[in-house]
C-alpha positions in Angstrom: -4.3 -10.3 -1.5 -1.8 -8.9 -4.2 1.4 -9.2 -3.1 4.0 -8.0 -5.9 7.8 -6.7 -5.9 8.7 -3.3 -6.3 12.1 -3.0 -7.4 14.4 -5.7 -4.9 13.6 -3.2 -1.8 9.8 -3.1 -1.2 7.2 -5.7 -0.8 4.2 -4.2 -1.3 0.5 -6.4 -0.1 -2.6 -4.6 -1.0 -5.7 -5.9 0.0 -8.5 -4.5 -2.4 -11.7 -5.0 0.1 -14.9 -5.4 -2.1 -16.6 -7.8 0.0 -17.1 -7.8 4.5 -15.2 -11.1 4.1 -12.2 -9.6 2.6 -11.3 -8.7 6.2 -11.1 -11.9 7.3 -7.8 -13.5 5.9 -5.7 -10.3 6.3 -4.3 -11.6 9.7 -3.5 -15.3 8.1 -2.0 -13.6 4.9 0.5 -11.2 6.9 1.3 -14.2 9.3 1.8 -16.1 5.2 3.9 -12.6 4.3 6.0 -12.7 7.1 7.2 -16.6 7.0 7.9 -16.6 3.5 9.5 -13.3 3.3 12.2 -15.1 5.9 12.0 -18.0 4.1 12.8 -16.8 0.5 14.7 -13.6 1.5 11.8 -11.5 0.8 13.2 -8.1 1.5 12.8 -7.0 5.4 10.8 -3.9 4.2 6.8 -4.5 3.9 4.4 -2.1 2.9 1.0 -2.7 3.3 -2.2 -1.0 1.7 -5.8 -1.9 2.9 -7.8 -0.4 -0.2 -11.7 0.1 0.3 -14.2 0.8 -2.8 -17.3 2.3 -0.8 -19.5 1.6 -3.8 -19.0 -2.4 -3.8 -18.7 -2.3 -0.2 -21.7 -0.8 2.3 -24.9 1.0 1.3 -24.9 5.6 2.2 -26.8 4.1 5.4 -23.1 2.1 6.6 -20.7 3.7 5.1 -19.7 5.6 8.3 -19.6 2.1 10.3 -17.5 0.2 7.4 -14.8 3.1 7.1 -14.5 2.7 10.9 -13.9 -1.2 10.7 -11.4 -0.5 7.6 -9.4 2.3 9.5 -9.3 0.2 12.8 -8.4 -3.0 11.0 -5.4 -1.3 8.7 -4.5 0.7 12.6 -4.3 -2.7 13.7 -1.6 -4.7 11.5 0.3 -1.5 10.1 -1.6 -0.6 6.9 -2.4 2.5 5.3 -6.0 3.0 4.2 -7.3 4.3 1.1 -10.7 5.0 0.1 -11.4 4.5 -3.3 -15.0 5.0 -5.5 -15.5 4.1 -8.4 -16.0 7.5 -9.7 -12.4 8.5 -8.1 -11.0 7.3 -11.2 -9.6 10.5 -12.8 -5.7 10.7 -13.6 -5.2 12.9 -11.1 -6.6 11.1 -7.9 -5.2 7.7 -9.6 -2.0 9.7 -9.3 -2.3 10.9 -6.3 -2.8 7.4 -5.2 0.6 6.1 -7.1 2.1 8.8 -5.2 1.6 7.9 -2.0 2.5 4.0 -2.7 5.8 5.8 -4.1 6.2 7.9 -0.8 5.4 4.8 1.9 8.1 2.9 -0.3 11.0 5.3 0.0 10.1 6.1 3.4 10.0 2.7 4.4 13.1 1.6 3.1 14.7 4.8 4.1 15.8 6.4 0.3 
């Protein structure tokens, strides 16, 4: 989990899912988010990011099956899914990536 402040209008949580088990605490750390975002006057906007690296993650054989799970999981508690390789690390697609946190932010909190 990588929680971290953008600006005092956006909290961003990013799960970075290298490993099956990486799945599991997602439900416990948004329950986490959401009580101690009331608690310490987090800000009411959360945006959340469910980041897969296919190479770390499943074989060619599952990778169908795993993007499935991902997708369905970041459906399931509001997320946005990227896909990431570890080859996809060009400063374009990086970009692109920045982007598109940048976009989900303002949209979110309604710039």
């Amino acid at each position: 989990m990588y929680p971290f402040m953008l600006g005092y209008d956006v909290l961003i949580y990013v799960v970075d899912v290298t490993l099956p088990t990486a799945f599991d605490s997602i439900e416990s750390d948004l329950n986490r988010l959401n009580i101690t975002r009331v608690e310490n006057s987090y800000p009411k906007n959360l945006v959340k990011y469910l980041i897969g690296n296919k190479v770390d993650l499943c074989s060619e054989q599952t990778k169908i099956m795993n993007k499935t799970l991902a997708t369905l999981y970041a459906e399931t508690f509001g997320m946005r899914y990227v896909e990431m390789n570890s080859t996809q690390t060009s400063p374009a697609y990086l970009e692109s990536i920045a982007r598109d946190f940048y976009e989900t932010a303002k949209s979110t909190v309604n710039y």
